[in-house]
N, CA, C and O atoms as CSV, one atom per row, in Angstrom:
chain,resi,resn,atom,element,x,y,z
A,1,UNK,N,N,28.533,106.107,12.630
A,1,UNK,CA,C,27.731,105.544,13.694
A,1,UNK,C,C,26.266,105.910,13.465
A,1,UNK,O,O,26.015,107.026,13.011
A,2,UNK,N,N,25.264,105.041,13.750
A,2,UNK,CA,C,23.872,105.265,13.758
A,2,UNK,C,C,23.566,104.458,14.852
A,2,UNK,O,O,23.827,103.292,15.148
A,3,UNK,N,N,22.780,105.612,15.522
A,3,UNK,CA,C,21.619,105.369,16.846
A,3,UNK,C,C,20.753,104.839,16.120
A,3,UNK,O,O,20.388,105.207,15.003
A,4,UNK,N,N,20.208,103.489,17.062
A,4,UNK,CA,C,19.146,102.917,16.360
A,4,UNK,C,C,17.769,103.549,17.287
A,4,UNK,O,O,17.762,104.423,18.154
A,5,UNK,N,N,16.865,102.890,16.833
A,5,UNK,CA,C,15.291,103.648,16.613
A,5,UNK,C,C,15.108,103.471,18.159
A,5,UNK,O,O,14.111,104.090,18.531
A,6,UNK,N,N,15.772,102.806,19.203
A,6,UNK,CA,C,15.663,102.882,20.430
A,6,UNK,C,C,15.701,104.061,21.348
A,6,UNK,O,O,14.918,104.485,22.198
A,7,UNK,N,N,17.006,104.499,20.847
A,7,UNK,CA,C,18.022,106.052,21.422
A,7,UNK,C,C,17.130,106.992,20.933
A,7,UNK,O,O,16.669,107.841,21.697
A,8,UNK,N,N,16.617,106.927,18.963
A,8,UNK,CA,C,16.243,107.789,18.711
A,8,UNK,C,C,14.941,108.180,19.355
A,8,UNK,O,O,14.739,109.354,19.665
A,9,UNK,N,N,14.009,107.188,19.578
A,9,UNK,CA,C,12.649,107.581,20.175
A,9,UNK,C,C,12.536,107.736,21.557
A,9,UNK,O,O,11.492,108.072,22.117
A,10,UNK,N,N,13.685,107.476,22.165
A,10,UNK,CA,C,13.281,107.268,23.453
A,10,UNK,C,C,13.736,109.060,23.478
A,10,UNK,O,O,12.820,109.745,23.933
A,11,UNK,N,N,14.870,109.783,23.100
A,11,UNK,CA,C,14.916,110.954,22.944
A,11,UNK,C,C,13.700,111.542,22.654
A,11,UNK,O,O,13.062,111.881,23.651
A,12,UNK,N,N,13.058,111.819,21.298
A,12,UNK,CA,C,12.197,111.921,21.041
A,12,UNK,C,C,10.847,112.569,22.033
A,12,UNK,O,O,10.322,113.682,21.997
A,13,UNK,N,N,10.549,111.343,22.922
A,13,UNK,CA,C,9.773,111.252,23.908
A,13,UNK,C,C,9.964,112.080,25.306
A,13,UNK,O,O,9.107,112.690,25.945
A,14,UNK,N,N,11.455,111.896,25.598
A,14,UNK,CA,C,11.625,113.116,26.551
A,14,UNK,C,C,12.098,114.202,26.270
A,14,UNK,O,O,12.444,115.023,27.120
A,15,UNK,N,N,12.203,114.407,24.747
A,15,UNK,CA,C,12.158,116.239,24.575
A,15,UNK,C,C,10.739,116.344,24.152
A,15,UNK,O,O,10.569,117.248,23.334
A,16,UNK,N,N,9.708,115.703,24.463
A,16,UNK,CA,C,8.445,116.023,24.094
A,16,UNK,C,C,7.902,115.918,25.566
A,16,UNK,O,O,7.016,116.773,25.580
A,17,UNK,N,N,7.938,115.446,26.586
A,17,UNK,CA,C,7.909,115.721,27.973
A,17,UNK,C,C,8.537,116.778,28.462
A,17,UNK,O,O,8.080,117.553,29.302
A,18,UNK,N,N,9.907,116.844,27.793
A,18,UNK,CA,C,10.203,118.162,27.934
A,18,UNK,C,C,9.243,119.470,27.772
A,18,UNK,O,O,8.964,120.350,28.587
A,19,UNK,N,N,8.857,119.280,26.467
A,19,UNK,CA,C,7.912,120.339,26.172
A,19,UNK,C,C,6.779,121.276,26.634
A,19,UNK,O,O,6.474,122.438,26.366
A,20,UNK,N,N,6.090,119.961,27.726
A,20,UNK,CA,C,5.220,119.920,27.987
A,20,UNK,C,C,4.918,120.880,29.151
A,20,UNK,O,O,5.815,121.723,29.114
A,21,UNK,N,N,4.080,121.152,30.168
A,21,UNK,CA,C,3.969,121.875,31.313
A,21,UNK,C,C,4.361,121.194,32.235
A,21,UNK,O,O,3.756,120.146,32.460
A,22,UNK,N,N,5.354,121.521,32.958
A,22,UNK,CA,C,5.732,120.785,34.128
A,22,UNK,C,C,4.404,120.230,35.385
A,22,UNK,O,O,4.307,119.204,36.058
A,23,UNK,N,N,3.834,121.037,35.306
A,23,UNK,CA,C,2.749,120.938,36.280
A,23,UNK,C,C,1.835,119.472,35.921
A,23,UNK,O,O,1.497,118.709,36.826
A,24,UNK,N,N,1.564,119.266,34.730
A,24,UNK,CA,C,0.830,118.223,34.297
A,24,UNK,C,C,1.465,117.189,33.630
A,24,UNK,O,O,2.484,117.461,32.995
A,25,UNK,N,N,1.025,115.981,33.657
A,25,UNK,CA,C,1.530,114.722,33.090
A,25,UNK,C,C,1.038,114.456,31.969
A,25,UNK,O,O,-0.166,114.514,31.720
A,26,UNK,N,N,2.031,114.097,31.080
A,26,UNK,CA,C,1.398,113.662,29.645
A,26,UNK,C,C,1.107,112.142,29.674
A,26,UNK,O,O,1.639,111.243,30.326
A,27,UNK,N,N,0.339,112.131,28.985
A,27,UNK,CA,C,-0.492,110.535,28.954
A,27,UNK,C,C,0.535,109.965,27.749
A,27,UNK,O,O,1.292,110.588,27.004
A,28,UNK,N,N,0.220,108.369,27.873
A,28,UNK,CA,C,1.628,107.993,27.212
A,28,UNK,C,C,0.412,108.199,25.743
A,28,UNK,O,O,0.833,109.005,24.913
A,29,UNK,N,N,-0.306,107.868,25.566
A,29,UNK,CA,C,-0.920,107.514,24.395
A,29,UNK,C,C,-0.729,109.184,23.445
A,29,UNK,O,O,-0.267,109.343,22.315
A,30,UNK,N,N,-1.203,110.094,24.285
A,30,UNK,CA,C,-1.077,111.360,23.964
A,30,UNK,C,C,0.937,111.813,23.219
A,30,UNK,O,O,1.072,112.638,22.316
A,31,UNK,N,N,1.952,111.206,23.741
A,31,UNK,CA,C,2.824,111.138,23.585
A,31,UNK,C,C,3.371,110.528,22.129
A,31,UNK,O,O,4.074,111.086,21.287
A,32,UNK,N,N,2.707,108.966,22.132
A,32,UNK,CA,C,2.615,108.199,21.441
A,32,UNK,C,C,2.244,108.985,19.847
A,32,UNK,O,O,2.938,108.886,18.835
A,33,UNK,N,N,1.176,109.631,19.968
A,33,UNK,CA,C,0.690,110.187,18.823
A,33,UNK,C,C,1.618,111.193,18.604
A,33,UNK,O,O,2.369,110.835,17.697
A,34,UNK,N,N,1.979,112.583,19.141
A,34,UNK,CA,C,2.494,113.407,18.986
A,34,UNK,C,C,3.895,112.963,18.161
A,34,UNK,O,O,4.525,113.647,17.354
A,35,UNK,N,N,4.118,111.880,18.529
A,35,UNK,CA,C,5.971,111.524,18.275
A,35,UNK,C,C,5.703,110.293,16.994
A,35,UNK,O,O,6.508,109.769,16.224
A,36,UNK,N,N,4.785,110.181,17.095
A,36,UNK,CA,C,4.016,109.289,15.865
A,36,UNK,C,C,5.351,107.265,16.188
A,36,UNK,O,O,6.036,106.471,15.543
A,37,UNK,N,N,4.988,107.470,17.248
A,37,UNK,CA,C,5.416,106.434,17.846
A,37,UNK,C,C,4.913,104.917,18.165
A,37,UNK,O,O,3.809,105.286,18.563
A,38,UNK,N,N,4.878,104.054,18.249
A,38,UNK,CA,C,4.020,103.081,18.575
A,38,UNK,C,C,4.197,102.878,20.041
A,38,UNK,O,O,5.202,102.732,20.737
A,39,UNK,N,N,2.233,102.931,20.442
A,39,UNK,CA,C,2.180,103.159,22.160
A,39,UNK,C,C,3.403,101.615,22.640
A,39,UNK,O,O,4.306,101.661,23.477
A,40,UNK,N,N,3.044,100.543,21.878
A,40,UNK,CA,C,3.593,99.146,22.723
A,40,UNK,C,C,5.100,99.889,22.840
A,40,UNK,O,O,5.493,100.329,23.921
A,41,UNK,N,N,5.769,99.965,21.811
A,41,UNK,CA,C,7.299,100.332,21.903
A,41,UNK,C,C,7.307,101.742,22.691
A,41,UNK,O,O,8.510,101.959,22.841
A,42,UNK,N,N,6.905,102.351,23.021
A,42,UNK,CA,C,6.886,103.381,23.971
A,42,UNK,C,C,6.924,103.187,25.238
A,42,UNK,O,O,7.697,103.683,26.058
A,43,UNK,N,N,6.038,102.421,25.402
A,43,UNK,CA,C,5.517,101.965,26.834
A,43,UNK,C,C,7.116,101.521,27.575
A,43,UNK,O,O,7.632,102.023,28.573
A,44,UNK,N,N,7.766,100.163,26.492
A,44,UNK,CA,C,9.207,99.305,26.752
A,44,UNK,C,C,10.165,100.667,26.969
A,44,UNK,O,O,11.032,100.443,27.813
A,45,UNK,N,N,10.219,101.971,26.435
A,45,UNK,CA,C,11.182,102.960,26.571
A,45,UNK,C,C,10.786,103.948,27.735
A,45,UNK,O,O,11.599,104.745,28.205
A,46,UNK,N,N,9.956,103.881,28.012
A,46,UNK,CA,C,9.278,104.479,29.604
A,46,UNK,C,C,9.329,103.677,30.460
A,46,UNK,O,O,9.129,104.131,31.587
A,47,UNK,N,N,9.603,102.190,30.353
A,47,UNK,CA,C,9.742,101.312,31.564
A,47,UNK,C,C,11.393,101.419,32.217
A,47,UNK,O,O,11.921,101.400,33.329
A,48,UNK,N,N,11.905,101.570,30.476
A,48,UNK,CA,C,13.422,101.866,31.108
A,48,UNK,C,C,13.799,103.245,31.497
A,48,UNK,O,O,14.662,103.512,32.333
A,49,UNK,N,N,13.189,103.986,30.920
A,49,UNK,CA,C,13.535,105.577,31.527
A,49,UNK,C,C,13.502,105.698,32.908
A,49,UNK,O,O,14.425,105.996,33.667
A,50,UNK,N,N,11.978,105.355,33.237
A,50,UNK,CA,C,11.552,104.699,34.955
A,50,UNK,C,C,12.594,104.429,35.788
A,50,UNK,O,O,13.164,105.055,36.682
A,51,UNK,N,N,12.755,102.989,35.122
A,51,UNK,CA,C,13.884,102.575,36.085
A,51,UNK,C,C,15.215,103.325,36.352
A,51,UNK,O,O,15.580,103.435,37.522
A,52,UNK,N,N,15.928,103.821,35.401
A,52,UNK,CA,C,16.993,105.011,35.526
A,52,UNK,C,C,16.303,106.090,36.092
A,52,UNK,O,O,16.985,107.109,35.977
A,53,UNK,N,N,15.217,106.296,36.664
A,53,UNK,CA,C,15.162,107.392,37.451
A,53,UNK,C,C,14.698,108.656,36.514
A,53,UNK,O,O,14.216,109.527,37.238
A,54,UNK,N,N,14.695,108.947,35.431
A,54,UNK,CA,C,14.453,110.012,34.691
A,54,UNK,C,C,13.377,110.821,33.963
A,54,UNK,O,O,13.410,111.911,33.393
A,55,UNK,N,N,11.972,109.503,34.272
A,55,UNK,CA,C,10.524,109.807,34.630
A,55,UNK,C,C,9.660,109.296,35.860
A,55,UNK,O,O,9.596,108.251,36.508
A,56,UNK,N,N,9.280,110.034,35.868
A,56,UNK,CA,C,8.403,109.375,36.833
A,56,UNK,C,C,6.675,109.597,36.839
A,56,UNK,O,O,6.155,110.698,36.661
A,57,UNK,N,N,5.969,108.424,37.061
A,57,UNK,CA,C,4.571,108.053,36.725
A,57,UNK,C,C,3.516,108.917,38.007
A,57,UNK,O,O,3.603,108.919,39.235
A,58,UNK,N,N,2.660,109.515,37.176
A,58,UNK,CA,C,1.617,109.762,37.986
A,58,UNK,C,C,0.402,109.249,37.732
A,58,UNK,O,O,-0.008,109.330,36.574
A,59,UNK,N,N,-0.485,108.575,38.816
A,59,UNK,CA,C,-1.770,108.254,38.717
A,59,UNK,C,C,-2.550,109.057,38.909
A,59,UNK,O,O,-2.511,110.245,39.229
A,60,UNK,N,N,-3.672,108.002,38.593
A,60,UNK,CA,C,-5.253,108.687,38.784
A,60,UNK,C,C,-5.589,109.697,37.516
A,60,UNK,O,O,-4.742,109.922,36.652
A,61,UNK,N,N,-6.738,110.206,37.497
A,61,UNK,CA,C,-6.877,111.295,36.518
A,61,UNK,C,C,-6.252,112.656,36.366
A,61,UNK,O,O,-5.985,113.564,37.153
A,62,UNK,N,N,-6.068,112.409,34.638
A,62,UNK,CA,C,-5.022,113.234,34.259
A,62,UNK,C,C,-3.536,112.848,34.495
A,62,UNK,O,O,-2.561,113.543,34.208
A,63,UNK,N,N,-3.536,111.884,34.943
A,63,UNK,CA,C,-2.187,110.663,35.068
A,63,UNK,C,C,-1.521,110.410,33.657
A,63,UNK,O,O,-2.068,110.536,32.561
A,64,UNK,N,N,-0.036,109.970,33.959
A,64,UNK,CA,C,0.418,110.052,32.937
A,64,UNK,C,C,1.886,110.209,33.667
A,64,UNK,O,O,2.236,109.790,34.770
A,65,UNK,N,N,2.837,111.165,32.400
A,65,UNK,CA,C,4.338,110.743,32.889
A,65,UNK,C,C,5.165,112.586,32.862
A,65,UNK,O,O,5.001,113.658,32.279
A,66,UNK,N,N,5.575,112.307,33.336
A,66,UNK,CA,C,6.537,113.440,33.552
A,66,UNK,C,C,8.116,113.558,33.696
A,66,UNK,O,O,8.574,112.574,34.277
A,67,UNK,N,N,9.000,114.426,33.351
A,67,UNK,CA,C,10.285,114.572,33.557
A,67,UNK,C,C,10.390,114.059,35.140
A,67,UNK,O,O,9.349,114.291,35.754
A,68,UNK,N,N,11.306,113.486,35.835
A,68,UNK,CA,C,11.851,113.340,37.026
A,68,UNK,C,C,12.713,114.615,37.613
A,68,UNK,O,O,12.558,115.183,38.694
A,69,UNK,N,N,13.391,114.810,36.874
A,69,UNK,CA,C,14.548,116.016,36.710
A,69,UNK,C,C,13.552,117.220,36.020
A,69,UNK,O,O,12.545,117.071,35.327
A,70,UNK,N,N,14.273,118.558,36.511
A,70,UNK,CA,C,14.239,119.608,34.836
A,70,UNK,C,C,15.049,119.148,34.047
A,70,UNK,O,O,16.063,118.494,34.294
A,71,UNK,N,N,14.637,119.469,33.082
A,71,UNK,CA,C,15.228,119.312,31.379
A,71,UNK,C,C,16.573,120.118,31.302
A,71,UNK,O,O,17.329,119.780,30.391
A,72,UNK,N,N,16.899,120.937,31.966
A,72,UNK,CA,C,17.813,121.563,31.677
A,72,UNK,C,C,19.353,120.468,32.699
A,72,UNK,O,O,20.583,120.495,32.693
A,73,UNK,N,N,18.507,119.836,33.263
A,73,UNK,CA,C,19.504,118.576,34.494
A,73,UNK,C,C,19.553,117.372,33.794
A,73,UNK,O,O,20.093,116.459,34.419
A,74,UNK,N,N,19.103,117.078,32.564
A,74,UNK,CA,C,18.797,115.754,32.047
A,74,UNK,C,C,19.681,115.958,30.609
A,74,UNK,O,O,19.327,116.936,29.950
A,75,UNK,N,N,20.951,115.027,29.967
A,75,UNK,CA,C,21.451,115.362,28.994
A,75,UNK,C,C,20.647,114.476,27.777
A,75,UNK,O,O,19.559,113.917,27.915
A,76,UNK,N,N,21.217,114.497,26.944
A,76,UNK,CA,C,21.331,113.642,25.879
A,76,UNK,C,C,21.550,112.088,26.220
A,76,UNK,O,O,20.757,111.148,26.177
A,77,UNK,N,N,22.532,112.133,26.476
A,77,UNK,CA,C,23.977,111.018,26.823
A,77,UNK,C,C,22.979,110.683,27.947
A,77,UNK,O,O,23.430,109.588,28.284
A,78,UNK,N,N,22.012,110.882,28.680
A,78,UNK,CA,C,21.391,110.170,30.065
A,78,UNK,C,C,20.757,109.134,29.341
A,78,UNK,O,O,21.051,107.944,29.456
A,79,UNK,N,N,19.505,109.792,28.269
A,79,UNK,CA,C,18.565,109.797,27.945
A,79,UNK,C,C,18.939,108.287,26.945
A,79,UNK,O,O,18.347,107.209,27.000
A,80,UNK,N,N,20.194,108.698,26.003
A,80,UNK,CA,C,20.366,107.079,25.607
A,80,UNK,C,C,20.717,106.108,25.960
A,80,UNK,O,O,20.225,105.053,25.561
A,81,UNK,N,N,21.950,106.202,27.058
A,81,UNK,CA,C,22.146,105.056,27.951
A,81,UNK,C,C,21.743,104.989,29.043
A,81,UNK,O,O,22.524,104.765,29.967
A,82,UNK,N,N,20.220,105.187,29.280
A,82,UNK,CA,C,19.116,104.653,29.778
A,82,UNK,C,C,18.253,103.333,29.275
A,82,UNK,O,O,17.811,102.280,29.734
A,83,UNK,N,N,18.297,104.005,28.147
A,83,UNK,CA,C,17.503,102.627,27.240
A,83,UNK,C,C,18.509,101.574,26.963
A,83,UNK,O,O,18.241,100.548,26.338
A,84,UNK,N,N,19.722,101.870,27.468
A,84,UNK,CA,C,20.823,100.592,27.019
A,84,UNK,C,C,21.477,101.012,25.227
A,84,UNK,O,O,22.007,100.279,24.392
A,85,UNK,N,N,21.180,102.289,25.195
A,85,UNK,CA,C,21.735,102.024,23.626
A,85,UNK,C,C,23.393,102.546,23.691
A,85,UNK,O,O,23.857,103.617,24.082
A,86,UNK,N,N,24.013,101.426,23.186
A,86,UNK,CA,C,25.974,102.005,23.422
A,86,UNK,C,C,26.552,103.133,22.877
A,86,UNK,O,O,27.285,102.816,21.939
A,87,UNK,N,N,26.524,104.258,23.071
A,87,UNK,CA,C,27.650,105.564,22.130
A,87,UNK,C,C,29.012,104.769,21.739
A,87,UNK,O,O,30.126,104.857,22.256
A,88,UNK,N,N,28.642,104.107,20.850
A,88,UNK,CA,C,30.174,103.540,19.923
A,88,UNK,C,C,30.020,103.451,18.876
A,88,UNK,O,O,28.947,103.092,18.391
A,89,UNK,N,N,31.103,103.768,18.170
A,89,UNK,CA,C,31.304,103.928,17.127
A,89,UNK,C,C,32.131,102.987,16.076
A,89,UNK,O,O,32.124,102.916,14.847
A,90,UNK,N,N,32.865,102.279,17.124
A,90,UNK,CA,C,33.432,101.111,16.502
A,90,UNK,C,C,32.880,99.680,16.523
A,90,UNK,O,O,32.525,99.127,17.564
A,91,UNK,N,N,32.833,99.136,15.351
A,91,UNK,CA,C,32.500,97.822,15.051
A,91,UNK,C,C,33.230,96.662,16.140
A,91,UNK,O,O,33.234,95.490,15.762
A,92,UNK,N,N,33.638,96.888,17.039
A,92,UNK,CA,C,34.825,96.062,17.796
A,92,UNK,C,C,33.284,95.346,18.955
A,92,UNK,O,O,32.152,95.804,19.108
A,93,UNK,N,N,33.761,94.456,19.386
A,93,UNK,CA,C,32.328,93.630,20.703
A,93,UNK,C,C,32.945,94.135,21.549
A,93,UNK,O,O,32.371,93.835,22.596
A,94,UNK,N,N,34.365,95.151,21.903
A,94,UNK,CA,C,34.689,95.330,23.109
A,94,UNK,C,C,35.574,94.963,24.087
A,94,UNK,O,O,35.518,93.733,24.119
A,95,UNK,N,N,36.124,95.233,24.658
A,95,UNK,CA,C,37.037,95.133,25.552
A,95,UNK,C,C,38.309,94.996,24.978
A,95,UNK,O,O,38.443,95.926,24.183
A,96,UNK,N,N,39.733,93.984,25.004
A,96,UNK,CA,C,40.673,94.304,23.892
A,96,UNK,C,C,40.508,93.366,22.454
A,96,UNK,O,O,41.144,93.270,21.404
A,97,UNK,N,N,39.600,92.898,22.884
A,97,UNK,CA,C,39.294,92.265,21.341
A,97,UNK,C,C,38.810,93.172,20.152
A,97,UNK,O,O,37.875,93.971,20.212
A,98,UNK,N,N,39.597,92.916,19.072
A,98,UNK,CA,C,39.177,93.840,17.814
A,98,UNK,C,C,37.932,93.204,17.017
A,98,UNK,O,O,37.122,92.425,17.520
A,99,UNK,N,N,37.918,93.569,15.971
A,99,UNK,CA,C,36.843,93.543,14.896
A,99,UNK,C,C,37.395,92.503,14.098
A,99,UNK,O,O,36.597,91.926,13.360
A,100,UNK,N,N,38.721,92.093,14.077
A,100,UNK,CA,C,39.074,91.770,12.817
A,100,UNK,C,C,38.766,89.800,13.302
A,100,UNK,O,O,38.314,89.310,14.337
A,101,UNK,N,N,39.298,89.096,11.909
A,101,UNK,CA,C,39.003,87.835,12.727
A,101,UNK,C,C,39.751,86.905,13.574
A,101,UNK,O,O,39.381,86.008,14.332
A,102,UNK,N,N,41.155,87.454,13.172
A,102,UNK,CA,C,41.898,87.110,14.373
A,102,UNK,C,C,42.100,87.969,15.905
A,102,UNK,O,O,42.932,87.908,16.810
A,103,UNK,N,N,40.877,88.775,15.651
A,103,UNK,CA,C,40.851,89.398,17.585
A,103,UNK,C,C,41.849,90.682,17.315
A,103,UNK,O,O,42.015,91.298,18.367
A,104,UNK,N,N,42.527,91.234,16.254
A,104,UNK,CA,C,43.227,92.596,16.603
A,104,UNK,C,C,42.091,93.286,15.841
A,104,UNK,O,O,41.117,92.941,15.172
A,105,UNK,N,N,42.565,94.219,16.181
A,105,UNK,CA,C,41.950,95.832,16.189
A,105,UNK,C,C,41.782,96.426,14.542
A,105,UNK,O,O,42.764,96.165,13.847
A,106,UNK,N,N,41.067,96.912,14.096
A,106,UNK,CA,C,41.147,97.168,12.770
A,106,UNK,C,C,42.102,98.614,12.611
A,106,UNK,O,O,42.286,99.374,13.562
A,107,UNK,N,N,42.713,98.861,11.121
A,107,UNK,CA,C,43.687,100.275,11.394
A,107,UNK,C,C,42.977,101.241,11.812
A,107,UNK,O,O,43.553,101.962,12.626
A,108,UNK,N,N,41.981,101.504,11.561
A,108,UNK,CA,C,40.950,102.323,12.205
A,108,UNK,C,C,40.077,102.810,12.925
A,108,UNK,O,O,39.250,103.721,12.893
A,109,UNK,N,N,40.728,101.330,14.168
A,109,UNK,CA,C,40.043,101.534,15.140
A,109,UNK,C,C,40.112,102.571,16.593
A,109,UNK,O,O,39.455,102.359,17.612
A,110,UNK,N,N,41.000,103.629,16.404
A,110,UNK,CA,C,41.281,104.662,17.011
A,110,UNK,C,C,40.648,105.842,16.179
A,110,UNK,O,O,40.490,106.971,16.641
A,111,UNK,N,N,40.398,105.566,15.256
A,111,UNK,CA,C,39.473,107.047,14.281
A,111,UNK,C,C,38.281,106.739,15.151
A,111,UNK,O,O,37.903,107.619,15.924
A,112,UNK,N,N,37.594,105.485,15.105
A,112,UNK,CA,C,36.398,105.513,15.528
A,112,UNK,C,C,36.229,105.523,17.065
A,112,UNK,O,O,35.288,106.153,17.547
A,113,UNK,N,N,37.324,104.682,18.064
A,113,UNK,CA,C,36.714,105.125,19.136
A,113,UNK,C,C,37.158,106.751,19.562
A,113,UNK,O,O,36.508,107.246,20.482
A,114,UNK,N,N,37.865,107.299,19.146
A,114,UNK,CA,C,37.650,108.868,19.221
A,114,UNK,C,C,37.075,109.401,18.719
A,114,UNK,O,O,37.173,110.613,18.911
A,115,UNK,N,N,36.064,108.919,17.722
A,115,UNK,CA,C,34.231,109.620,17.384
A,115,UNK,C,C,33.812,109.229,18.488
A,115,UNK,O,O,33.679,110.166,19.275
A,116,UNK,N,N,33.557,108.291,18.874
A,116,UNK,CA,C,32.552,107.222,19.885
A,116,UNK,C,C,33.075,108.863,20.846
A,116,UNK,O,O,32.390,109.886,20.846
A,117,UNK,N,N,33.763,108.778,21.220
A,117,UNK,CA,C,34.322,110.080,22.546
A,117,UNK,C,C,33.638,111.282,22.537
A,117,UNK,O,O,32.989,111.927,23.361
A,118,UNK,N,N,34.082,111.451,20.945
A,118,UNK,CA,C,33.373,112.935,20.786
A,118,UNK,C,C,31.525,112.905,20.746
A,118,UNK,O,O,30.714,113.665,21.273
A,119,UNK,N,N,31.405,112.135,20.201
A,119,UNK,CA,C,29.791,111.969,20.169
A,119,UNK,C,C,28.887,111.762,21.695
A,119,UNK,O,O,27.830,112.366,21.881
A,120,UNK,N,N,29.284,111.138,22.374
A,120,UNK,CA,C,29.599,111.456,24.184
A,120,UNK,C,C,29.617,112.050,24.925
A,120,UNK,O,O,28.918,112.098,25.938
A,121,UNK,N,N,30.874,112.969,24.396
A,121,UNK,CA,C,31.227,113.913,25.047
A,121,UNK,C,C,29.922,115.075,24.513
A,121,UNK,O,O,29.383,115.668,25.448
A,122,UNK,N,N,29.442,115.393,23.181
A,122,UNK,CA,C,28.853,116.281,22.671
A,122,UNK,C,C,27.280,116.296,23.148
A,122,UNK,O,O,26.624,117.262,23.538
A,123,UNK,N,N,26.908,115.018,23.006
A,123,UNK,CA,C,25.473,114.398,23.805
A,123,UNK,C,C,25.475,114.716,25.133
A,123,UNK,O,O,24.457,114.989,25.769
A,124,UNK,N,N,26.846,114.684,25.674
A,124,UNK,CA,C,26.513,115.019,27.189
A,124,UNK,C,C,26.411,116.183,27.826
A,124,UNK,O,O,25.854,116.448,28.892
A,125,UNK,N,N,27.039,116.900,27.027
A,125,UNK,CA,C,26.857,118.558,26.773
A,125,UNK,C,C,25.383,119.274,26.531
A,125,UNK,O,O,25.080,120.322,27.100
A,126,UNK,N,N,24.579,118.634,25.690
A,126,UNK,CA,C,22.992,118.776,25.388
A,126,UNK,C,C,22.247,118.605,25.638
A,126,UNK,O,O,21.724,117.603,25.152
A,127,UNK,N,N,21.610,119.277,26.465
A,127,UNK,CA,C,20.389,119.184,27.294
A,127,UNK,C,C,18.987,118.855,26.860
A,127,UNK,O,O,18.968,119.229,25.688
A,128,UNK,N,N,17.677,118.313,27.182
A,128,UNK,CA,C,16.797,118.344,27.073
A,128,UNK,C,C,16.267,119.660,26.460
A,128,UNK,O,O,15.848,119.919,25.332
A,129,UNK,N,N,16.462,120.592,27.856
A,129,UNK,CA,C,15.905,121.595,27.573
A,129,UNK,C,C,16.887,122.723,26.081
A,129,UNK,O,O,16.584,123.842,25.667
A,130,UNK,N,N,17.750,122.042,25.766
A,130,UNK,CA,C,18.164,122.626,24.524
A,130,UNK,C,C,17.669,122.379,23.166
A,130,UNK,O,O,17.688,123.056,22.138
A,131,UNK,N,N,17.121,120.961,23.519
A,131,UNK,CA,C,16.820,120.493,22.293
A,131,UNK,C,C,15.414,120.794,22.000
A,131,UNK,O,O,14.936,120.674,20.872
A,132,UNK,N,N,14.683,121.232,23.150
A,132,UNK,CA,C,13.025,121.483,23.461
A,132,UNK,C,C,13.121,123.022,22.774
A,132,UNK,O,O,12.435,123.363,21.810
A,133,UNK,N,N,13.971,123.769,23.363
A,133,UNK,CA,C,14.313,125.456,23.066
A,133,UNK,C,C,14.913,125.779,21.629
A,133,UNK,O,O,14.971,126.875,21.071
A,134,UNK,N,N,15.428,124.298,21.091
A,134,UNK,CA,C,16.576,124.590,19.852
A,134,UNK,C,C,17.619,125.522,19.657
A,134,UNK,O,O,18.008,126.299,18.784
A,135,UNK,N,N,17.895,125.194,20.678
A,135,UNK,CA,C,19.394,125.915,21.025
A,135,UNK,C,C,20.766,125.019,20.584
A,135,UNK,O,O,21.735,125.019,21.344
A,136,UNK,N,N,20.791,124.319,19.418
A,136,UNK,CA,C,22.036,123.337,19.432
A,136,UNK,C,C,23.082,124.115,18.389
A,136,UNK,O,O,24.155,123.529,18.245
A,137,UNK,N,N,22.951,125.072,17.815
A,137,UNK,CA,C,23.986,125.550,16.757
A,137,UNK,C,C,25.119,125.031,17.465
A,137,UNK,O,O,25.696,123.970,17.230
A,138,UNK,N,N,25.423,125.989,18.474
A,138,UNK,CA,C,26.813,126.004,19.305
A,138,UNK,C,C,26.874,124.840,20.228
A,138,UNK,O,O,27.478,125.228,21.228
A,139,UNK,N,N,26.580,123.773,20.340
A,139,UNK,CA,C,27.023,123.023,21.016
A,139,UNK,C,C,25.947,122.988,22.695
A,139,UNK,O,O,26.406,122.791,23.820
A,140,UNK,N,N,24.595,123.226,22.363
A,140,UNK,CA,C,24.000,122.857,23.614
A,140,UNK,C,C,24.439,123.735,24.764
A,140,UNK,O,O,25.013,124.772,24.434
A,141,UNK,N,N,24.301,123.544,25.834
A,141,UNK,CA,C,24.481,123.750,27.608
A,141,UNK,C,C,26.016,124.942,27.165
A,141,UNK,O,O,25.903,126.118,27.510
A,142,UNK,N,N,26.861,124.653,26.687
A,142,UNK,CA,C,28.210,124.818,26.494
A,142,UNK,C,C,28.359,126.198,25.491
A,142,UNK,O,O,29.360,126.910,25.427
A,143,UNK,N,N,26.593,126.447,24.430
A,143,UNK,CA,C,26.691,127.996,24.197
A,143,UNK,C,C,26.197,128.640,24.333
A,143,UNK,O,O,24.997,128.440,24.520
A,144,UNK,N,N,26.810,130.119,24.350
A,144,UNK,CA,C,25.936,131.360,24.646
A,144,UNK,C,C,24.809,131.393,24.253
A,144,UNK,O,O,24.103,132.375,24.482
């Protein structure tokens, strides 16, 4: 499975809000650079973060964006299916239709949706603030 450049940056961006001082808002442009991001495609991954609730905008000077949550309340697993990106792992469009071309299931399509699970399950375990702290050896939130 590969997260595409959606999941990956939009992460990106809120473990770099993460980073930041809670007290003050980072400017998107300021963001933009740091994550070596492009402001337009940034902007589209802060509109959806927004809307899920998981930043929120401050005006006026020194305006800019901030965590909604602490980082330590915000997982992984929020952060990508926010932007709409799917944790799956299987080639299948979904529901009981398979991959193959007559509509069944490929032999392997239980290897992969039990990655799809674990990768889920593991993202959802990992916090912002783990990934800001680099705390992931052990599994994020879940180690000592």
């Amino acid at each position: 499975m590969q997260l595409s450049t959606k999941g990956r940056y939009a992460v990106m961006a809120m473990t770099d809000l993460a980073g930041q001082d809670g007290a003050r808002a980072a400017a998107m442009a300021a963001i933009a650079a740091r994550q070596q991001i492009s402001r337009p495609y940034l902007e589209q991954l802060i509109a959806r973060l927004r809307r899920r609730g998981l930043v929120s905008a401050v005006r006026g000077p020194g305006g800019g964006y901030r965590l909604a949550r602490p980082a330590a309340d915000l997982s992984i697993a929020d952060v990508v299916t926010a932007v709409d990106e799917p944790l799956r792992a299987t080639r299948c469009p979904g529901g009981e239709r398979g991959c193959m071309k007559d509509g069944a299931r490929c032999i392997t399509h239980e290897l992969w949706e039990e990655t799809g699970r674990q990768i889920q399950t593991y993202l959802a375990g990992v916090s912002l603030a783990d990934v800001s702290a680099g705390r992931l050896g052990g599994g994020g939130r879940h180690a000592s």
